[in-house]
SEZAGU-822098 format. One record per atom (N, C-alpha, C, O, CB): chain; x negated, y, z negated. Coordinates in steps of 0.02 Angstrom, whole numbers. Glycine has a CB too. Layout:
% SEZAGU-822098
A	X	Y	Z
...
This chain:
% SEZAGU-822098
A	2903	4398	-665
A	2911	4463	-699
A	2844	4499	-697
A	2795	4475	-727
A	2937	4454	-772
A	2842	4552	-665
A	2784	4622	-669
A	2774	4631	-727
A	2809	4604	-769
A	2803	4696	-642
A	2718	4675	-744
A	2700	4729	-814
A	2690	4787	-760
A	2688	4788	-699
A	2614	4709	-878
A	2684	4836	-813
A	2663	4903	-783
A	2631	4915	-839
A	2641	4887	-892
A	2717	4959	-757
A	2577	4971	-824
A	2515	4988	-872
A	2538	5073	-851
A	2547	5099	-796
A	2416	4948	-844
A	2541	5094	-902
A	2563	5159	-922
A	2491	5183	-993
A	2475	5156	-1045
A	2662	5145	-956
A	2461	5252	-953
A	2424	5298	-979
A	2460	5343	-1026
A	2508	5371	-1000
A	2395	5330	-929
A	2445	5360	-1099
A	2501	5401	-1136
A	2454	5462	-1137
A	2414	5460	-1091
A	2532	5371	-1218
A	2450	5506	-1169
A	2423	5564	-1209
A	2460	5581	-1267
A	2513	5611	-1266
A	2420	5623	-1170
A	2416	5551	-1346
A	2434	5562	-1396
A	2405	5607	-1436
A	2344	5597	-1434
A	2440	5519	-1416
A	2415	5641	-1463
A	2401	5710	-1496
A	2423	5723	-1552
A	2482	5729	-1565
A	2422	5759	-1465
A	2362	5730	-1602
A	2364	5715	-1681
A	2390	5779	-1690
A	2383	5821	-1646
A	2290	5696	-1727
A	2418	5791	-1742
A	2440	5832	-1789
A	2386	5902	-1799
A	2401	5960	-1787
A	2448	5786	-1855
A	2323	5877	-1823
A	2289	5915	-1822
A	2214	5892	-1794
A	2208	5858	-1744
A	2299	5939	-1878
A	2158	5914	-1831
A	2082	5881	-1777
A	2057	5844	-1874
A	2008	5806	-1881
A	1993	5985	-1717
A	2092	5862	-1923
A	2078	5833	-1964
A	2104	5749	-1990
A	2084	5715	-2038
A	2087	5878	-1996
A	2153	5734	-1940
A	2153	5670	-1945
A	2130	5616	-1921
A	2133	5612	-1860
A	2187	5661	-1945
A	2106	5573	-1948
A	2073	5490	-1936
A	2066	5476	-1880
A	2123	5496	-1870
A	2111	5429	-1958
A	2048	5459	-1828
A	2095	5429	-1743
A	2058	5368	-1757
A	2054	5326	-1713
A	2076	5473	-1640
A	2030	5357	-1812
A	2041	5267	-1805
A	2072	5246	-1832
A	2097	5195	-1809
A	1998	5220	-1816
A	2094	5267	-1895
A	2153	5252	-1912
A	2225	5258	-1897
A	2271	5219	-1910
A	2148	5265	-1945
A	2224	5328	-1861
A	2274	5334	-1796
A	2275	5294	-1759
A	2335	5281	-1757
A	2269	5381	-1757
A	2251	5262	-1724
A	2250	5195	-1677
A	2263	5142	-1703
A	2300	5101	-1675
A	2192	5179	-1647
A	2237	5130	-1759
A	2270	5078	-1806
A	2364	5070	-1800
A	2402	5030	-1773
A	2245	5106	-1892
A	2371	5117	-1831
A	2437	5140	-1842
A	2466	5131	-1781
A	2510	5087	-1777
A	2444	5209	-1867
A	2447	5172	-1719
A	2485	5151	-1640
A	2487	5082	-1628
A	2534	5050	-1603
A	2446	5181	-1571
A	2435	5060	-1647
A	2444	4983	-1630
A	2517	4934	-1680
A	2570	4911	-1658
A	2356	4948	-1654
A	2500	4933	-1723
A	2527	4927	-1760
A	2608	4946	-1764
A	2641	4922	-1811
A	2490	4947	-1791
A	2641	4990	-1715
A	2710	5016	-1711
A	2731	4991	-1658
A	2792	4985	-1655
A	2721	5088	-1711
A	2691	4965	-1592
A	2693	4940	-1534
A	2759	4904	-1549
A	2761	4872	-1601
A	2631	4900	-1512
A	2821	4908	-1502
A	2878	4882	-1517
A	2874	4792	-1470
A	2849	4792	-1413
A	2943	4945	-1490
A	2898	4729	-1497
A	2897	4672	-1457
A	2881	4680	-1373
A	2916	4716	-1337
A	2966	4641	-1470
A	2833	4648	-1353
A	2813	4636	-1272
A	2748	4699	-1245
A	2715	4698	-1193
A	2902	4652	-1216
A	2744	4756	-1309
A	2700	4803	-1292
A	2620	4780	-1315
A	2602	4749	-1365
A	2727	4870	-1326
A	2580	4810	-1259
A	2505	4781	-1295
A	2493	4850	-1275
A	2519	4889	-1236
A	2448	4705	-1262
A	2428	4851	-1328
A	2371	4908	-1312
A	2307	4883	-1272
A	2270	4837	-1290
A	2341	4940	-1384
A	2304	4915	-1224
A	2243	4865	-1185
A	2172	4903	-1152
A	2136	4896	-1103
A	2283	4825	-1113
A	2180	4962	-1230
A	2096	5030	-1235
A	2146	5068	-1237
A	2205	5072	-1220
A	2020	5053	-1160
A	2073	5115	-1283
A	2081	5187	-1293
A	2036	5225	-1276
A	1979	5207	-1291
A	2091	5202	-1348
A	2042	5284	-1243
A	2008	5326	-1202
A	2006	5377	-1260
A	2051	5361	-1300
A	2043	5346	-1128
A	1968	5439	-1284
A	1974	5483	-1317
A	1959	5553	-1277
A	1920	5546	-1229
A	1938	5466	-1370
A	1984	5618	-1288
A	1994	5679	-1224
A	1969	5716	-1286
A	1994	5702	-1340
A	2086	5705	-1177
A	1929	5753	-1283
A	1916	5824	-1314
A	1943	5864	-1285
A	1921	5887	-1233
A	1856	5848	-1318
A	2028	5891	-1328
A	2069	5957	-1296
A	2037	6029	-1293
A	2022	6058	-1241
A	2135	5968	-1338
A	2030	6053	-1354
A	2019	6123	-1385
A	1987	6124	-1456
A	2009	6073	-1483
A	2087	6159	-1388
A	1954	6151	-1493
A	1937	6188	-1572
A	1918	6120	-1590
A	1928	6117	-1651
A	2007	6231	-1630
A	1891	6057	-1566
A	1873	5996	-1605
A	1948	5956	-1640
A	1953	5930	-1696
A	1815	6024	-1670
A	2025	5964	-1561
A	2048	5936	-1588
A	2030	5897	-1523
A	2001	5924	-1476
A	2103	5954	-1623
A	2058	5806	-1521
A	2037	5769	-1487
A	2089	5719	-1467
A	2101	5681	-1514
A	1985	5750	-1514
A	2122	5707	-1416
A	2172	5679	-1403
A	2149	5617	-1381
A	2097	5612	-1350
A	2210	5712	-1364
A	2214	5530	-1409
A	2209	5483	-1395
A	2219	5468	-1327
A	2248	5514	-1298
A	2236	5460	-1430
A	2206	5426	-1295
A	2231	5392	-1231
A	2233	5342	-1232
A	2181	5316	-1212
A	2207	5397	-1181
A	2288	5294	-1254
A	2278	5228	-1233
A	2331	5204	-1165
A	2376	5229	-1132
A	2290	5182	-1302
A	2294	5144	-1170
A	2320	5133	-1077
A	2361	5063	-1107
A	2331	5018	-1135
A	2234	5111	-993
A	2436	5063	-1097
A	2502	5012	-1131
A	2523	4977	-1076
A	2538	4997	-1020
A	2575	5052	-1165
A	2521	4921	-1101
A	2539	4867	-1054
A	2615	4834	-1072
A	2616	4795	-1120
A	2477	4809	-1059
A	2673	4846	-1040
A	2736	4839	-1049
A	2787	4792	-1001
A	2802	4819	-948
A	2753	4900	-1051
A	2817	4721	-1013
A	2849	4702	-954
A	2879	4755	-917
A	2901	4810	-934
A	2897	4656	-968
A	2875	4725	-858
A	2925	4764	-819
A	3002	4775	-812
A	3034	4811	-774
A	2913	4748	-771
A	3020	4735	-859
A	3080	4733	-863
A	3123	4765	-942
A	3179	4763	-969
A	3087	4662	-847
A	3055	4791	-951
A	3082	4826	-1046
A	3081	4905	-1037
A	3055	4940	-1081
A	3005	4804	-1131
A	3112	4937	-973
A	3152	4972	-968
A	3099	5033	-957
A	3115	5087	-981
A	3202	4966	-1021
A	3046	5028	-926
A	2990	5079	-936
A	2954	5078	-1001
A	2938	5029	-1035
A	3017	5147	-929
A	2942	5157	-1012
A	2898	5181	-1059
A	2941	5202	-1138
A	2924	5214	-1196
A	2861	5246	-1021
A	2989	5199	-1107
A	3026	5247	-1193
A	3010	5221	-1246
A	2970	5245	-1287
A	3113	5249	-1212
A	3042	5160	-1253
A	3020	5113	-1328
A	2943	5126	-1338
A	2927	5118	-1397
A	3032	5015	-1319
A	2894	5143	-1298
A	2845	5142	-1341
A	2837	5220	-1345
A	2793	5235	-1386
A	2783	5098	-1319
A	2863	5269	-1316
A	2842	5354	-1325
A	2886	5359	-1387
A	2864	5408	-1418
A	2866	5419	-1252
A	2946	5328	-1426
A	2980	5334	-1483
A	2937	5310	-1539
A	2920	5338	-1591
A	3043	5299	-1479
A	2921	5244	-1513
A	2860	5219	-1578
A	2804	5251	-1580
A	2780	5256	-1636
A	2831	5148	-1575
A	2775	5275	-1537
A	2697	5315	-1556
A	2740	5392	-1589
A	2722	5416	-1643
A	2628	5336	-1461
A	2792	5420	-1552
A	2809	5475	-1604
A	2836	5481	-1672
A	2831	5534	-1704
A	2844	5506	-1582
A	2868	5421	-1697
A	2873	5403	-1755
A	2810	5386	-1788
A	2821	5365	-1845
A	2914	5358	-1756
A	2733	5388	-1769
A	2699	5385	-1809
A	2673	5441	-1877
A	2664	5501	-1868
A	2667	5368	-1773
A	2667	5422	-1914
A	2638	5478	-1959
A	2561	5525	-1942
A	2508	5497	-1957
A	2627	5439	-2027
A	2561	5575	-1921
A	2511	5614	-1900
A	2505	5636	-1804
A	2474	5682	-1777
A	2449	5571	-1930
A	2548	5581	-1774
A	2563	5598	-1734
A	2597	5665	-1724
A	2645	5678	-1760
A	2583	5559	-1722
A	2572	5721	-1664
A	2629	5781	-1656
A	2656	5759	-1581
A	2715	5770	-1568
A	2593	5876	-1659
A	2619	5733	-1538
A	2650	5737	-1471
A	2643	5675	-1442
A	2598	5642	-1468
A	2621	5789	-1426
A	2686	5633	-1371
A	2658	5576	-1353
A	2687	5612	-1269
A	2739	5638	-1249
A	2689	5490	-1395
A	2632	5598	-1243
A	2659	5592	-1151
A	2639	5548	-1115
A	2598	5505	-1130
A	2640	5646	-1103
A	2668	5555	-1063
A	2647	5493	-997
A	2596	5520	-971
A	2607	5579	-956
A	2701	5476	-930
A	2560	5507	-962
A	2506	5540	-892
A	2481	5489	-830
A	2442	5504	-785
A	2424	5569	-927
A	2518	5416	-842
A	2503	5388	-767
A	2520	5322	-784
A	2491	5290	-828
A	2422	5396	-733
A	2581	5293	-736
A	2598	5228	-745
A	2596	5204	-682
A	2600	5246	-637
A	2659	5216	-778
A	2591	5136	-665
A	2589	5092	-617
A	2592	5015	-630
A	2581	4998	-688
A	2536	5108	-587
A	2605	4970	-590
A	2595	4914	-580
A	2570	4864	-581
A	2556	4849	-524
A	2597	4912	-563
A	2551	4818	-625
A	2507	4776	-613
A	2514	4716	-629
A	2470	4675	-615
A	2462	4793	-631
C-alpha cells in the first residue's frame, strides 16, 4: 500500500488568530491513518498568513477529502485547499 503526501492551503479566519494554536487544533482533527509531516507558513495579504501543511494519507483512504472536511470543521479555520499532491 502507497501514501500520497498532499500540500493543503489553510486560511484562518482572520490574521488575529493563533497559528500555533491553529496547528495544534489541525493536528489534532487529523481523521485515523492521517499524519502531519510540517508546516510551511505563506504571508497572503494585510498580515494575514496562511498555513501549509504537507499530509501524509494511505493511498487507499480515498484521497484528500476526509482530511479537507476535518481541517474545515476546525474552529477559526475559513478555507482549506489542495495545492499539490503526489506519491510517495
Amino acid at each position: 500500500m502507497g501514501k500520497v503526501a498532499a500540500k493543503m492551503k489553510v486560511m484562518p479566519q482572520s490574521p488575529e488568530i493563533d497559528l500555533d494554536e491553529l496547528q495544534e487544533r489541525l493536528e489534532e482533527s487529523l481523521p485515523e491513518g492521517g499524519k502531519i509531516n510540517g508546516f510551511e507558513r505563506d504571508e497572503v495579504a494585510f498580515g494575514l498568513v496562511a498555513l501549509l501543511p504537507t499530509v501524509i494519507v494511505p493511498d487507499d483512504a480515498g484521497g484528500t477529502e476526509a482530511i479537507e472536511e476535518a481541517f474545515t470543521n476546525v474552529d477559526g479555520v475559513e478555507s482549506v485547499a489542495v495545492e499539490n499532491v503526489g506519491r510517495i
